[in-house]
N, CA and C atoms as an extended XYZ file, in Angstrom:
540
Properties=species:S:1:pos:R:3:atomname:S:1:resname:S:1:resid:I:1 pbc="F F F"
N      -148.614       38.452       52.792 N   UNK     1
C      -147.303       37.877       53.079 CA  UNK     1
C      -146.887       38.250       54.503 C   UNK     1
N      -146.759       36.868       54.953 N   UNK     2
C      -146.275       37.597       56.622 CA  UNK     2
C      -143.945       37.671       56.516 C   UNK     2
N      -144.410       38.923       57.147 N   UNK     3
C      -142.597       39.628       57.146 CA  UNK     3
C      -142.502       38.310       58.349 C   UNK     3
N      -140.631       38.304       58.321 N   UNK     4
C      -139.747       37.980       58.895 CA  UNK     4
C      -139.095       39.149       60.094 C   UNK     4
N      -138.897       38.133       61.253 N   UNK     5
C      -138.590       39.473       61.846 CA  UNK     5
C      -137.162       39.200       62.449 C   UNK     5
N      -136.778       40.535       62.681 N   UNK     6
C      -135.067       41.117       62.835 CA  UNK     6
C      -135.194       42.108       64.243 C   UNK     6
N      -134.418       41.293       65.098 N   UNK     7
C      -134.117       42.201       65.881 CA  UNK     7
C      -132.638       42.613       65.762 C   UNK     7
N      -132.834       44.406       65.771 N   UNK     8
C      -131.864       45.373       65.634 CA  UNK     8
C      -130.918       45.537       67.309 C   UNK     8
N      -129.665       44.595       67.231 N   UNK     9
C      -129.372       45.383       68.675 CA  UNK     9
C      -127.901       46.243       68.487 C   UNK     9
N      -128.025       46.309       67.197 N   UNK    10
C      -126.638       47.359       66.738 CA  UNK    10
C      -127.162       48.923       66.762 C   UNK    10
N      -125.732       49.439       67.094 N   UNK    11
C      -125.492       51.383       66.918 CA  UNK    11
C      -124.746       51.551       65.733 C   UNK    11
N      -124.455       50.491       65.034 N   UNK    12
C      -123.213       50.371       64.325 CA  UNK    12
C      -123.831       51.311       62.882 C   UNK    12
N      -122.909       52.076       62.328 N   UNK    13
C      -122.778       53.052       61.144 CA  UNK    13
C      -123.176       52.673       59.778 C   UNK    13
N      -123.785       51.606       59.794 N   UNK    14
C      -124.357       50.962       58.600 CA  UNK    14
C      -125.659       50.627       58.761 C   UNK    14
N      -126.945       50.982       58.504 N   UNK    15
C      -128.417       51.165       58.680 CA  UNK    15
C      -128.577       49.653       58.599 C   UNK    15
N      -129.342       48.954       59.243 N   UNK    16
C      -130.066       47.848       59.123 CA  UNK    16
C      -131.140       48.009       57.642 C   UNK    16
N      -131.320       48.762       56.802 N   UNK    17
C      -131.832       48.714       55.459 CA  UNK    17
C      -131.332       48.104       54.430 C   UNK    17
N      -129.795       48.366       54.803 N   UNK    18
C      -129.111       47.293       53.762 CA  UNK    18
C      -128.691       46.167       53.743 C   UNK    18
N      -129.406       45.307       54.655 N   UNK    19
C      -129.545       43.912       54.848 CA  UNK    19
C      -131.031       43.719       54.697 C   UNK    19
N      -131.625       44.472       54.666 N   UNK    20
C      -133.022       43.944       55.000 CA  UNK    20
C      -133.850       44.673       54.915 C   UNK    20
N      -134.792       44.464       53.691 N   UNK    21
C      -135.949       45.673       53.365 CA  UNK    21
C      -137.094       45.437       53.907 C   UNK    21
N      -137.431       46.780       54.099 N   UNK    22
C      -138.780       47.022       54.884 CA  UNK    22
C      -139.851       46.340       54.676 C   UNK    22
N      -140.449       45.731       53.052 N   UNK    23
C      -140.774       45.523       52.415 CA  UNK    23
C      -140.707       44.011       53.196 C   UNK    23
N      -139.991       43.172       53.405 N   UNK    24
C      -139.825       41.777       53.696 CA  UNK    24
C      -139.381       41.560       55.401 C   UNK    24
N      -138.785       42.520       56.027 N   UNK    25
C      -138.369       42.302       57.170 CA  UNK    25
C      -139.476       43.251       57.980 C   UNK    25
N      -139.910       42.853       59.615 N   UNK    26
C      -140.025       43.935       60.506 CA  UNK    26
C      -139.071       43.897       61.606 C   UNK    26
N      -138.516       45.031       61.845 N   UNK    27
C      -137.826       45.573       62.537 CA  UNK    27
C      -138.267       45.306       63.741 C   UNK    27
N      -137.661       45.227       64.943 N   UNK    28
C      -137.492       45.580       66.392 CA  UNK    28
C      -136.127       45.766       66.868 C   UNK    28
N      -135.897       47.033       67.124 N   UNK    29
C      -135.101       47.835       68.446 CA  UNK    29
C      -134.870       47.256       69.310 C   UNK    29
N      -133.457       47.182       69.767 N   UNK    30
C      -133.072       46.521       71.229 CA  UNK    30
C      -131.895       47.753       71.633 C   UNK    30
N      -131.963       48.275       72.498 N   UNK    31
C      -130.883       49.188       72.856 CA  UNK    31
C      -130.822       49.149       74.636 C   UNK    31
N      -129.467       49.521       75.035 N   UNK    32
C      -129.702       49.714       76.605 CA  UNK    32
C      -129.752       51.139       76.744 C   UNK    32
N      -129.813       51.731       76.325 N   UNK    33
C      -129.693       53.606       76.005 CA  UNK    33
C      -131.833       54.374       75.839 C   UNK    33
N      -132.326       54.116       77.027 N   UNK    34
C      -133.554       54.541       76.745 CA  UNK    34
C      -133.578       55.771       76.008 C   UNK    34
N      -132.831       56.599       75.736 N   UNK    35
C      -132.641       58.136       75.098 CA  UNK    35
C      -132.825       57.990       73.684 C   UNK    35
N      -132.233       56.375       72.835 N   UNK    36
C      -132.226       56.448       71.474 CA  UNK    36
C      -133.858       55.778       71.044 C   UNK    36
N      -134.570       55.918       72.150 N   UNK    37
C      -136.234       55.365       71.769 CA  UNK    37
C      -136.250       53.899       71.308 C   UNK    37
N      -135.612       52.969       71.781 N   UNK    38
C      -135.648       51.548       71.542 CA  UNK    38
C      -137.236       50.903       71.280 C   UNK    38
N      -137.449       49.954       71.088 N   UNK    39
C      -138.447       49.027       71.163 CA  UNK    39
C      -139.033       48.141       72.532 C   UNK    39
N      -137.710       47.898       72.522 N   UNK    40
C      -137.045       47.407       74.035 CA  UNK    40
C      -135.684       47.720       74.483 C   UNK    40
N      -135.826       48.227       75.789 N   UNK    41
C      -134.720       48.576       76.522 CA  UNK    41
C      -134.040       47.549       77.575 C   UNK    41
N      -132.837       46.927       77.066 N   UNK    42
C      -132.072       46.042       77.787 CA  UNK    42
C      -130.845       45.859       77.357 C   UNK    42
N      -129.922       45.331       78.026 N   UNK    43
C      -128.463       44.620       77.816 CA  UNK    43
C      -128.658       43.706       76.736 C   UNK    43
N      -127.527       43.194       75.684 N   UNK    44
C      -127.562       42.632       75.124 CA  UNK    44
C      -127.002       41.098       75.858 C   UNK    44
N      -126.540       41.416       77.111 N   UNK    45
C      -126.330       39.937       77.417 CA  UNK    45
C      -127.183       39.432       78.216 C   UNK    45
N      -128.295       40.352       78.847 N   UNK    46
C      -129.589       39.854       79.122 CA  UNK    46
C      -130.178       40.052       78.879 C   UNK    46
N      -131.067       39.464       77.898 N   UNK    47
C      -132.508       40.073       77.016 CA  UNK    47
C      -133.916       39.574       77.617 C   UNK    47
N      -133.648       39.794       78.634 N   UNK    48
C      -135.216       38.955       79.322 CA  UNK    48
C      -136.375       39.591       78.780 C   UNK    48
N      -136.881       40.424       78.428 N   UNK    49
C      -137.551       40.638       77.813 CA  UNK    49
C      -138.603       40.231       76.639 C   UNK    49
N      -137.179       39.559       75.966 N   UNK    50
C      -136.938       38.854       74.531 CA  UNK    50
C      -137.682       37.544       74.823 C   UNK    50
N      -138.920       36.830       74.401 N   UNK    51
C      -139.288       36.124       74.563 CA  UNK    51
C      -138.009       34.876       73.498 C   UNK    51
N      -138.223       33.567       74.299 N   UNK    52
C      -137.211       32.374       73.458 CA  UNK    52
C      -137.773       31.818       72.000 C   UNK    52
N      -136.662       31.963       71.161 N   UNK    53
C      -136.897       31.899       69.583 CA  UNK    53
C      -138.267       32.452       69.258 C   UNK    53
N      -138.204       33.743       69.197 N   UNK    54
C      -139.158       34.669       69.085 CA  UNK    54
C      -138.560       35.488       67.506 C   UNK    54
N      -137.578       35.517       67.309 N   UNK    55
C      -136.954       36.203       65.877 CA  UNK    55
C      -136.314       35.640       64.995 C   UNK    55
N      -136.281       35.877       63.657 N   UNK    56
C      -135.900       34.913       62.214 CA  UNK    56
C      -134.925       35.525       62.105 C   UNK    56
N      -133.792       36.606       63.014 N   UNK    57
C      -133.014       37.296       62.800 CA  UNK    57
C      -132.405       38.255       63.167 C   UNK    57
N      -131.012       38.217       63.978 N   UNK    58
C      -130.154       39.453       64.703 CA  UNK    58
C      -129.521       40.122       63.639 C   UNK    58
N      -129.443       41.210       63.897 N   UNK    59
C      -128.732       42.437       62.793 CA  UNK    59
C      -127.747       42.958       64.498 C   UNK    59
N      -126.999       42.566       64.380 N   UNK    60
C      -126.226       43.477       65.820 CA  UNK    60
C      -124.742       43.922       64.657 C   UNK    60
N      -124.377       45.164       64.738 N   UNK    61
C      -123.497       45.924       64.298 CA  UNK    61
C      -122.778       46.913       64.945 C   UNK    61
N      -121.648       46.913       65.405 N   UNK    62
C      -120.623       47.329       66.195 CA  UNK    62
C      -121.264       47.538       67.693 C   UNK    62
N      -121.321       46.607       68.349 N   UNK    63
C      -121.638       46.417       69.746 CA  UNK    63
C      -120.931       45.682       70.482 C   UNK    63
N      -120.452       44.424       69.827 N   UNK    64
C      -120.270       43.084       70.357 CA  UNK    64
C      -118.656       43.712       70.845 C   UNK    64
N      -117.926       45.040       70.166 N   UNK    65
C      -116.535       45.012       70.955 CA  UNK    65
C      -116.446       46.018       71.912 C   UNK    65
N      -117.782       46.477       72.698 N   UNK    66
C      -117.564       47.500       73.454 CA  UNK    66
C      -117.940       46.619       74.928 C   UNK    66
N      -118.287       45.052       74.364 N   UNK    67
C      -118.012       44.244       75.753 CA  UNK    67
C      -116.727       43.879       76.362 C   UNK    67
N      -116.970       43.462       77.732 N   UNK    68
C      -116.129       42.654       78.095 CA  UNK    68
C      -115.516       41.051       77.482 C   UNK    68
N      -114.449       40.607       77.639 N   UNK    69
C      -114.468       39.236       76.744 CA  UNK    69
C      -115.662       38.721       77.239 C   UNK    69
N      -115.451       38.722       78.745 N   UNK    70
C      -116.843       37.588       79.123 CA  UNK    70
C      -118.000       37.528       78.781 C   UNK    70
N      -118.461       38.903       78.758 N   UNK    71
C      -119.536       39.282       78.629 CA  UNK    71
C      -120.042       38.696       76.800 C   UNK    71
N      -118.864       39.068       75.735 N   UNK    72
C      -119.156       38.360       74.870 CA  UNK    72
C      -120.102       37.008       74.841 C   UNK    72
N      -119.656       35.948       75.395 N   UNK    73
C      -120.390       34.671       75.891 CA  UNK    73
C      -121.839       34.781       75.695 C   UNK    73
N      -121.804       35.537       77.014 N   UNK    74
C      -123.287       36.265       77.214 CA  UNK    74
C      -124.078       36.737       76.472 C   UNK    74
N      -123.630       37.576       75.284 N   UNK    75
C      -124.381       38.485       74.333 CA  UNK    75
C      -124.949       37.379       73.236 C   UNK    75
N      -123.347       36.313       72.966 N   UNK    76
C      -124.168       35.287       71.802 CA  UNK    76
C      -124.812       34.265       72.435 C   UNK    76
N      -124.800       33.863       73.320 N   UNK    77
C      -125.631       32.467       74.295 CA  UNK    77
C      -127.360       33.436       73.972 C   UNK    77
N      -127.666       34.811       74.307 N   UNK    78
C      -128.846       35.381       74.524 CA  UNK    78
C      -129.574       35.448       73.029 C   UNK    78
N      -128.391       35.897       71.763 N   UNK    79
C      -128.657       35.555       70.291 CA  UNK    79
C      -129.613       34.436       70.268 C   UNK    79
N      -128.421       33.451       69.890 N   UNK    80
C      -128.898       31.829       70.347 CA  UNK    80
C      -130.154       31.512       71.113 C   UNK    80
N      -130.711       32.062       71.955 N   UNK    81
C      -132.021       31.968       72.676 CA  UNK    81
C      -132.936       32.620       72.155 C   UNK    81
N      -132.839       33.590       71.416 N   UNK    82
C      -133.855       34.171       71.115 CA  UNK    82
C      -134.303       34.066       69.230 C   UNK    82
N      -133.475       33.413       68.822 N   UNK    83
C      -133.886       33.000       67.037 CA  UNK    83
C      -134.449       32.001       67.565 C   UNK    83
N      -135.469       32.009       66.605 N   UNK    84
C      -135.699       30.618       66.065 CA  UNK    84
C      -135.213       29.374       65.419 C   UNK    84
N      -135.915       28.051       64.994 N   UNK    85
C      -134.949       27.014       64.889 CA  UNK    85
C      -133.580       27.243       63.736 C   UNK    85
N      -134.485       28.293       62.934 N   UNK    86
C      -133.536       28.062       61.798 CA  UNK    86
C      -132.959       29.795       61.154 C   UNK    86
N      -133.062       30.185       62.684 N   UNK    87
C      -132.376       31.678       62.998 CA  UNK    87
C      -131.377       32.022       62.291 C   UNK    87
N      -130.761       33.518       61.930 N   UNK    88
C      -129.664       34.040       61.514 CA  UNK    88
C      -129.168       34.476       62.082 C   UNK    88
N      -127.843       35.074       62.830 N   UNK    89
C      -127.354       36.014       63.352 CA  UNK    89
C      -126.404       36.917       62.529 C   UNK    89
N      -126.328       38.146       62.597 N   UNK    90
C      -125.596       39.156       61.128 CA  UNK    90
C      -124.788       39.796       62.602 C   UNK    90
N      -123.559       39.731       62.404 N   UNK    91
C      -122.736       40.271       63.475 CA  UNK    91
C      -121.695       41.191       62.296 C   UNK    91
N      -121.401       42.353       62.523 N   UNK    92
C      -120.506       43.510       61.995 CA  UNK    92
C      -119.702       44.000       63.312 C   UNK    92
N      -118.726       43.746       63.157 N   UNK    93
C      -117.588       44.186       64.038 CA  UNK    93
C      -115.998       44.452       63.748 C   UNK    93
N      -115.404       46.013       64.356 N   UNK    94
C      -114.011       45.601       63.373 CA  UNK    94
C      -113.114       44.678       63.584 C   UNK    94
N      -112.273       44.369       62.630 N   UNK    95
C      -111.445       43.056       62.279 CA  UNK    95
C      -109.905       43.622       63.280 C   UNK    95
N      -109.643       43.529       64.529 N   UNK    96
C      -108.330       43.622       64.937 CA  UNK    96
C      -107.145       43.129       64.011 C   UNK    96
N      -107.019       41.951       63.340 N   UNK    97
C      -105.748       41.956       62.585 CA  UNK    97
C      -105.365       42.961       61.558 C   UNK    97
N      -106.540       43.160       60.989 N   UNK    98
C      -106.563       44.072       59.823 CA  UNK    98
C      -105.627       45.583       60.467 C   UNK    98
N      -106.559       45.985       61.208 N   UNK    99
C      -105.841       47.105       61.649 CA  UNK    99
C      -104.415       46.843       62.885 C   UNK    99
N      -104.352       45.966       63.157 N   UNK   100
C      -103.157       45.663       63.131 CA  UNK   100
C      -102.401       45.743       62.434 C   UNK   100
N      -102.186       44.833       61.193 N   UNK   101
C      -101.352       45.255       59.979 CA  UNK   101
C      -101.063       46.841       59.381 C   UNK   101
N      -102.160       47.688       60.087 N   UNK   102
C      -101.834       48.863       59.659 CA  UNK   102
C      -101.200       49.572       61.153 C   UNK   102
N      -101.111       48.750       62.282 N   UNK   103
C       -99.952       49.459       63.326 CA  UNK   103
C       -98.489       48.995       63.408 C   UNK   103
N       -98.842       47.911       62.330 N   UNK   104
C       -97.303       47.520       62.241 CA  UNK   104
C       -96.573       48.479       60.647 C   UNK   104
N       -97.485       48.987       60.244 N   UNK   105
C       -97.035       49.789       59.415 CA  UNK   105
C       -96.750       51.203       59.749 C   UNK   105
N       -96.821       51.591       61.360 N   UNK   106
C       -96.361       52.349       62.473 CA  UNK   106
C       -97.447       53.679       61.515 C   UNK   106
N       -99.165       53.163       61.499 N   UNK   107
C      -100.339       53.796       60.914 CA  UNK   107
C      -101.075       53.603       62.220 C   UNK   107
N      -100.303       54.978       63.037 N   UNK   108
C      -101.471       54.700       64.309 CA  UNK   108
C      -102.644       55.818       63.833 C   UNK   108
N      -102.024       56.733       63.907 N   UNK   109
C      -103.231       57.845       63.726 CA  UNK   109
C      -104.449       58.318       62.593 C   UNK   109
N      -103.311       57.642       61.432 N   UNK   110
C      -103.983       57.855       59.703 CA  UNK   110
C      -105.384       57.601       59.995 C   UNK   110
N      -106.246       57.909       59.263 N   UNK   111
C      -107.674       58.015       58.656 CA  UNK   111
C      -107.968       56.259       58.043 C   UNK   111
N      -108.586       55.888       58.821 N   UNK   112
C      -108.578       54.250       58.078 CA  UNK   112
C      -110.086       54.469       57.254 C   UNK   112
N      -111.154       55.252       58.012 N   UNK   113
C      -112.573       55.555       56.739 CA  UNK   113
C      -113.418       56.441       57.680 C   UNK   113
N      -113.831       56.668       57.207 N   UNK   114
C      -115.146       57.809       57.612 CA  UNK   114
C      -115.725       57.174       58.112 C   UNK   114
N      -116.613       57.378       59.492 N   UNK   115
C      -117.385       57.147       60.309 CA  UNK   115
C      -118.675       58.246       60.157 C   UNK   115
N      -119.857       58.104       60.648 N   UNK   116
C      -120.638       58.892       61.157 CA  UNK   116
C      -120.525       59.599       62.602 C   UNK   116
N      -119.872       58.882       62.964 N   UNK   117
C      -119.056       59.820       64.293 CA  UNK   117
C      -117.669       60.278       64.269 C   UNK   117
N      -117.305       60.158       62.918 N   UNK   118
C      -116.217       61.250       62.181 CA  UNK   118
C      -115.198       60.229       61.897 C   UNK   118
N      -113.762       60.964       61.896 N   UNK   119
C      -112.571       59.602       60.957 CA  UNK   119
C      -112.526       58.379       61.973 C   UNK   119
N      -112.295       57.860       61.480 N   UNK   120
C      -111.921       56.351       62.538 CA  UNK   120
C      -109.892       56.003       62.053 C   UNK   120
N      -109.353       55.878       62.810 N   UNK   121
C      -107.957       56.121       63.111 CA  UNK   121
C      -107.574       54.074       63.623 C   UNK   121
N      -106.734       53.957       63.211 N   UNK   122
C      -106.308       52.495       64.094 CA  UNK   122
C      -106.416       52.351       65.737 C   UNK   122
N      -105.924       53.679       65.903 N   UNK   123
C      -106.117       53.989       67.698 CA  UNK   123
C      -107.831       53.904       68.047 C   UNK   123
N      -107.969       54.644       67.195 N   UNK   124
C      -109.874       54.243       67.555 CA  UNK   124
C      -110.409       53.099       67.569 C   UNK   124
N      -110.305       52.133       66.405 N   UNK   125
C      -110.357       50.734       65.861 CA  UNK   125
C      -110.008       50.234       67.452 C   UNK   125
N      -109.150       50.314       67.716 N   UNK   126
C      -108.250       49.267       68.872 CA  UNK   126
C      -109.036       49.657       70.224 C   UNK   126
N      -109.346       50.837       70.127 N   UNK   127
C      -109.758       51.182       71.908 CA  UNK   127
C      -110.741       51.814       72.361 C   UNK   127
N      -111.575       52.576       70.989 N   UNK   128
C      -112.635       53.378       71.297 CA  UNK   128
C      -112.921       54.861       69.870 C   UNK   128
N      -113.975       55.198       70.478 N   UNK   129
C      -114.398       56.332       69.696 CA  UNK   129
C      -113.817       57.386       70.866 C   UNK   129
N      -112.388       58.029       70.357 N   UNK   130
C      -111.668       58.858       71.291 CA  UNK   130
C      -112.537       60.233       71.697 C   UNK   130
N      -113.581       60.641       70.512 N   UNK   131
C      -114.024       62.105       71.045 CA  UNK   131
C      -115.045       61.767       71.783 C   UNK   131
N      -115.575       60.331       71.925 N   UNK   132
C      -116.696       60.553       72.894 CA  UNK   132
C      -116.578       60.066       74.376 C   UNK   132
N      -115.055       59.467       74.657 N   UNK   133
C      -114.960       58.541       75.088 CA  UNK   133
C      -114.265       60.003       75.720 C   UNK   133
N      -113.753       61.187       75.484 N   UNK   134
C      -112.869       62.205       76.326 CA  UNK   134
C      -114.384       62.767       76.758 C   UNK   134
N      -115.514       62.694       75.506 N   UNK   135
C      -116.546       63.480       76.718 CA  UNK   135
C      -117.348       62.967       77.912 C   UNK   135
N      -116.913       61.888       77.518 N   UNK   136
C      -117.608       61.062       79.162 CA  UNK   136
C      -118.174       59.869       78.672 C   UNK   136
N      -118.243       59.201       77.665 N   UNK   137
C      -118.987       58.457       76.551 CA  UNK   137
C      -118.413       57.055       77.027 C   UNK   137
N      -118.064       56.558       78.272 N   UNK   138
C      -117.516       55.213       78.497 CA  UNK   138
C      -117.816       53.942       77.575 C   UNK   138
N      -119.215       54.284       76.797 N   UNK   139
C      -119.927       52.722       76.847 CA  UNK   139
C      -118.954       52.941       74.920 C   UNK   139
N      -118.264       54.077       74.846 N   UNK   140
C      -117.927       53.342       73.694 CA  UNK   140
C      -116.740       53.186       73.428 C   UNK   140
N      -116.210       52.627       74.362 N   UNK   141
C      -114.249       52.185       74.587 CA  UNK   141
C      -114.774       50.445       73.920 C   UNK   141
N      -113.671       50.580       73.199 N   UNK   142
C      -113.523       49.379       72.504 CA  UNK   142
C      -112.745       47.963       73.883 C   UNK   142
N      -113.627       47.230       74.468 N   UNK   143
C      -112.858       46.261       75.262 CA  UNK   143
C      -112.646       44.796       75.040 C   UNK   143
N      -113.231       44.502       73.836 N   UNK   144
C      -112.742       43.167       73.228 CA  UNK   144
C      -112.249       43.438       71.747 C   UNK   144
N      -111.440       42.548       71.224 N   UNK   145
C      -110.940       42.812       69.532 CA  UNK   145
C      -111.239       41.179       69.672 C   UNK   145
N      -111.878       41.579       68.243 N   UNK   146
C      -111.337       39.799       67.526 CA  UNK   146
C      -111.317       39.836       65.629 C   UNK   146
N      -110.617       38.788       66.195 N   UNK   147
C      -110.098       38.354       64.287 CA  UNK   147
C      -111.331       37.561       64.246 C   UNK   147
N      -110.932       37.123       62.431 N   UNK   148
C      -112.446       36.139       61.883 CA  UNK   148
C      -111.954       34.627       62.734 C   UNK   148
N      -110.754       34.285       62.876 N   UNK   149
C      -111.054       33.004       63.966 CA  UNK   149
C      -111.535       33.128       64.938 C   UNK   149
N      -111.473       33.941       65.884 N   UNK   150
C      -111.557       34.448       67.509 CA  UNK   150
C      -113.210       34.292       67.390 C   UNK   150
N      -113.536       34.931       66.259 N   UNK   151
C      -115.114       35.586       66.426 CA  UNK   151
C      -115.676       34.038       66.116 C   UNK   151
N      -115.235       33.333       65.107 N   UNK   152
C      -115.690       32.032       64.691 CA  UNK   152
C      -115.651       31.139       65.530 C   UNK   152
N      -114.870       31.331       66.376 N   UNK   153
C      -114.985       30.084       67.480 CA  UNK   153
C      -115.759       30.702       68.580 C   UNK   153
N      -116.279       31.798       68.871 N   UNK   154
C      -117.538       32.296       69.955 CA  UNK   154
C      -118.673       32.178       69.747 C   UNK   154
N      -119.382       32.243       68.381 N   UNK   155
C      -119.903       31.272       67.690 CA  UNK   155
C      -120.322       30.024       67.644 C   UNK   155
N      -119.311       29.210       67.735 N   UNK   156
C      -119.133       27.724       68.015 CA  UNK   156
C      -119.664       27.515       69.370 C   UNK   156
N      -119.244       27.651       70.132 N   UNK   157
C      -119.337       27.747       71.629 CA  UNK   157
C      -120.778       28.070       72.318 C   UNK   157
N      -121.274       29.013       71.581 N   UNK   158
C      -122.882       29.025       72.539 CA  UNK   158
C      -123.821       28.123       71.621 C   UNK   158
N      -123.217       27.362       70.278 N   UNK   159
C      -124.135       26.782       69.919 CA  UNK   159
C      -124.572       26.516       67.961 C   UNK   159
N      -123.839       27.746       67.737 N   UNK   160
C      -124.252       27.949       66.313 CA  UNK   160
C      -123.889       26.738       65.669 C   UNK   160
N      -124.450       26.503       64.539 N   UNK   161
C      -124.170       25.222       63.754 CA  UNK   161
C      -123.034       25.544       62.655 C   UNK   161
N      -123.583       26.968       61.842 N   UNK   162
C      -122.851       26.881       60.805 CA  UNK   162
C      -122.314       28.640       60.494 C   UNK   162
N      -121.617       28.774       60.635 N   UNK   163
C      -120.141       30.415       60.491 CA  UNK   163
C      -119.858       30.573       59.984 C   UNK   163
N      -119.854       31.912       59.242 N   UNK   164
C      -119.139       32.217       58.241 CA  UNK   164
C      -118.267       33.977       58.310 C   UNK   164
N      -117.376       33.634       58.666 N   UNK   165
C      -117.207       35.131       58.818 CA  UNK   165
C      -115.770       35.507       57.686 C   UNK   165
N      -116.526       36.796       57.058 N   UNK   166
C      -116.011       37.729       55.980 CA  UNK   166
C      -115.290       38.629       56.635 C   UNK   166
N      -114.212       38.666       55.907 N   UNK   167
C      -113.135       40.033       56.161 CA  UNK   167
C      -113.176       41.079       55.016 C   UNK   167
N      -113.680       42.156       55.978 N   UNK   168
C      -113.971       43.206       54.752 CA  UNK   168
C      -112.782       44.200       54.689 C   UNK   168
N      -112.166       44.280       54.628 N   UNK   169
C      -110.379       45.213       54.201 CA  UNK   169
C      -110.502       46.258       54.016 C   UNK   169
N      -111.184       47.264       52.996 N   UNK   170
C      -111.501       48.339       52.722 CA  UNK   170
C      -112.273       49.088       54.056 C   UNK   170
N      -113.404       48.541       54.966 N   UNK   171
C      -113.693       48.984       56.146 CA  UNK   171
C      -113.173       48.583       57.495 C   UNK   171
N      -112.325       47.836       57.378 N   UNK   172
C      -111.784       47.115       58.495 CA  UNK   172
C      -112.460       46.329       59.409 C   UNK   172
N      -113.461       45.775       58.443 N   UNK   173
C      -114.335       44.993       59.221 CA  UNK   173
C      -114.645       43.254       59.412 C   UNK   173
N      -115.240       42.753       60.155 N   UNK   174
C      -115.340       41.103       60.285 CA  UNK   174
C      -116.938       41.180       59.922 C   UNK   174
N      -117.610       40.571       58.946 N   UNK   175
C      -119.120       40.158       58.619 CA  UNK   175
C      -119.235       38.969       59.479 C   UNK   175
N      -120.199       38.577       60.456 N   UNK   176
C      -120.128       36.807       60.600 CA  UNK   176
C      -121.670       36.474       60.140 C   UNK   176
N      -122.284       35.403       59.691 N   UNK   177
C      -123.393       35.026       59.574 CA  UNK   177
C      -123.377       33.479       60.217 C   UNK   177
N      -123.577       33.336       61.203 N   UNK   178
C      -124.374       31.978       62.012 CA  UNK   178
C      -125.686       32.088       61.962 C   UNK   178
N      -125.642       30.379       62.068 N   UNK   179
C      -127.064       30.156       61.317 CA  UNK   179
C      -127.214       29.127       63.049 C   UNK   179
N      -128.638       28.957       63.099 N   UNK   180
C      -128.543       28.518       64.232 CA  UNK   180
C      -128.957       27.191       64.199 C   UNK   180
């Protein structure tokens, strides 16, 4: 049986295992951080590397909001280039309204869930991972938010055919699945 393959360009706190078993998927690494031992080392909004529709599948998980808006564009136009005809893209990112609703409930600081890089707070949600971001940790300031429309129509725009994005409440998160 030949596997399906997934390129990984998420850091995000949820293992690429639970979308996709070893057993049926192979993995490839995309990171710009040569330190975390990537597969390949590059930007997610330029993947030259990445040969065109070369993968049956993006797993990217909390990355897409430590861009610039623009740069967004960039990251899904490079998606889009690199699946194949009948590609997936798995995007995990948090849901700004959600935690909104919890700053209008004047819930800046509260504990919204456990992280692997410790509590995650609405202030964090909105702007960054604060303890890494005081130790010098720039690349993980939160600089875009989007809701499930915002994200659904970026989507639209470099190309995807068909969107679906889930609001997960309990993690404060947006699921999207475009299909390409």
């Amino acid at each position: 049986m030949n596997k399906k393959t997934v390129l990984h360009v998420g850091c995000g706190a949820r293992p690429i295992d639970a979308h996709f078993s070893a057993q049926e998927w192979q993995e490839t690494r995309l990171d710009i951080d040569p330190a975390v031992k990537p597969d390949i080392v590059c930007s997610i909004t330029k993947m030259s590397p990445v040969p065109n529709e070369s993968y049956d599948a993006i797993w990217s998980s909390h990355n897409l909001e430590h861009l610039y808006a623009h740069e967004v564009y960039l990251a899904l136009r490079e998606f889009h280039r690199v699946l194949k005809p009948q590609g997936i893209a798995y995007v995990a990112l948090p849901d700004i309204q959600t935690v909104a609703e919890e700053i209008v409930k004047d819930n800046l600081e509260g504990v919204l869930y456990q992280s692997p890089a410790g509590p995650i707070s609405p202030i964090d949600v909105m702007w960054g991972h604060r303890g890494f971001i005081q130790a010098g940790n720039v690349y993980m300031a939160h600089k875009t938010g989007f809701t499930a429309q915002t994200l659904g129509q970026k989507f639209i725009a470099v190309g995807f055919q068909r969107v679906r994005v889930e609001r997960r409440k309990k993690i404060f998160e947006l699921l999207a699945t475009a299909e390409k």
